[in-house]
N, C-alpha and C positions, 0 to 999 in steps of 0.2 A: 971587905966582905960586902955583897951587894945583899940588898933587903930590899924582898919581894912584897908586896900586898898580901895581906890577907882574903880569904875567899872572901869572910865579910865584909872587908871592904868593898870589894870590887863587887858580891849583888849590893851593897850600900848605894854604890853609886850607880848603879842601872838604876837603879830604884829611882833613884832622886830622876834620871837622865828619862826616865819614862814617857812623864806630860811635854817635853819639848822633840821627844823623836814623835809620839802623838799629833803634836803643832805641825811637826814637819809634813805629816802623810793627806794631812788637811789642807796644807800649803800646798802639794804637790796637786792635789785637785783642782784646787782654787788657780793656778799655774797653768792647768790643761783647760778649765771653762775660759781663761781671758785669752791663751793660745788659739781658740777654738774661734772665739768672736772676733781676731784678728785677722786671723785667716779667711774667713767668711768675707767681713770688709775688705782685704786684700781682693778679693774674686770678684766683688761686684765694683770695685774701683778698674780693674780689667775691663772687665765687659764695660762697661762706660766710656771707657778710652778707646774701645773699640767704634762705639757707637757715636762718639762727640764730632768727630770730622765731618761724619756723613749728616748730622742735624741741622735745621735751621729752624729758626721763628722761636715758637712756646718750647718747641721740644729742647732746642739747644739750651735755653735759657735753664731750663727744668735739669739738662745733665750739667750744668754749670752748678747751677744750685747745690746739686745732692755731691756732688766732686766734695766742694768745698765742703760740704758737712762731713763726707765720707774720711777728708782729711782731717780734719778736730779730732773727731772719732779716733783714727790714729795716733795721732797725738797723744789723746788722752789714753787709750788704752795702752801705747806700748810704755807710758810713766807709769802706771800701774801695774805691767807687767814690771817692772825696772824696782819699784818698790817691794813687789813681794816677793820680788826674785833675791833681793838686801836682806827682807825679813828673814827670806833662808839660811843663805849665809852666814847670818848670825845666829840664828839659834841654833846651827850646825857649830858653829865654833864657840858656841855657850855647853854644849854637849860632851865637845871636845876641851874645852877648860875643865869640867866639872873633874875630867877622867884626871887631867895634867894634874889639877890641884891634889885630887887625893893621891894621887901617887908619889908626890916630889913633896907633898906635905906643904903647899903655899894657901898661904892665907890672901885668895884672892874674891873672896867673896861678893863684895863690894862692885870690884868690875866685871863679874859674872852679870851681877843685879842687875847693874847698867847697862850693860849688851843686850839681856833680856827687855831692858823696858825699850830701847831703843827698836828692836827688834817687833816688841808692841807696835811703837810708833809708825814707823816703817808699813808694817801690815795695815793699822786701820788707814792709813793713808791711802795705800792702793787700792781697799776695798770701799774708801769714800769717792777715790777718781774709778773704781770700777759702776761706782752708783752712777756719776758724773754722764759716763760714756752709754751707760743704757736710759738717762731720761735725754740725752740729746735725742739715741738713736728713735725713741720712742715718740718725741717732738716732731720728729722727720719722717716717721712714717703718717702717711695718709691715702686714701684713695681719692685720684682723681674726679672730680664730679663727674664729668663725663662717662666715665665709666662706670657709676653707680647709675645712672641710665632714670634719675627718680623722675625725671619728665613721664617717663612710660609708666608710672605706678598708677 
């Protein structure tokens, strides 16, 4: 004879599954701002490659520069993106244990716990290489003296 869940169980376990589908819609955000800043560096490493043949002197040296930063910058956000993309995945399969466990009656508590803190990890990680990639990009921007023109002030 197969034995179904109870209704309370199963709002029991929305309930409990609540704060990591929450995590999740937060994570999906945080997901689209590091997609975003990726893309953007993707476009101006374009235009650069565009423009690095035709340069010489200060200017070539100057899109040499900003490549190589623009490359870090990649680096480091698409580990970031790569981490919080982990975080997901497990708090998605922490969501989906929660459901397995009350249904099948396993006492897996323990490695839910572990997925969830792992899953912690995973996240502040990417949001510390997310930190990472905006004081580089922040480093590397400046304006040219020349073009702040302060002789003429």
């Amino acid at each position: 004879m197969l034995i179904t869940p109870g209704i309370s169980t199963v709002a029991s376990t929305i309930q409990t599954a609540i704060a990591p589908v929450f995590l999740l819609a937060g994570l999906g955000a945080i997901l689209n701002v590091l997609a975003g800043r990726l893309a953007r560096i993707v476009d101006r490493v374009r235009t650069l490659e565009q423009l690095h043949p035709r340069s010489t002197g200060p200017e070539h040296d100057r899109h040499v520069w900003e490549l190589r930063i623009l490359d870090r910058r990649i680096t480091v956000i698409n580990a970031a993106l790569s981490l919080c993309v982990a975080s997901a995945v497990m708090i998605s399969l922490v969501v989906a244990m929660l459901f397995v466990a009350e249904l099948v009656k396993l006492k897996i508590g323990t490695v839910v716990a572990s997925l969830f803190i792992a899953a912690m990890l995973a996240l502040v990680a990417g949001l510390i290489l997310f930190l990472v990639e905006v004081r580089i990009s922040l480093r590397a921007i400046h304006v040219r003296a020349e073009l702040l023109e302060r002789d003429r002030a």
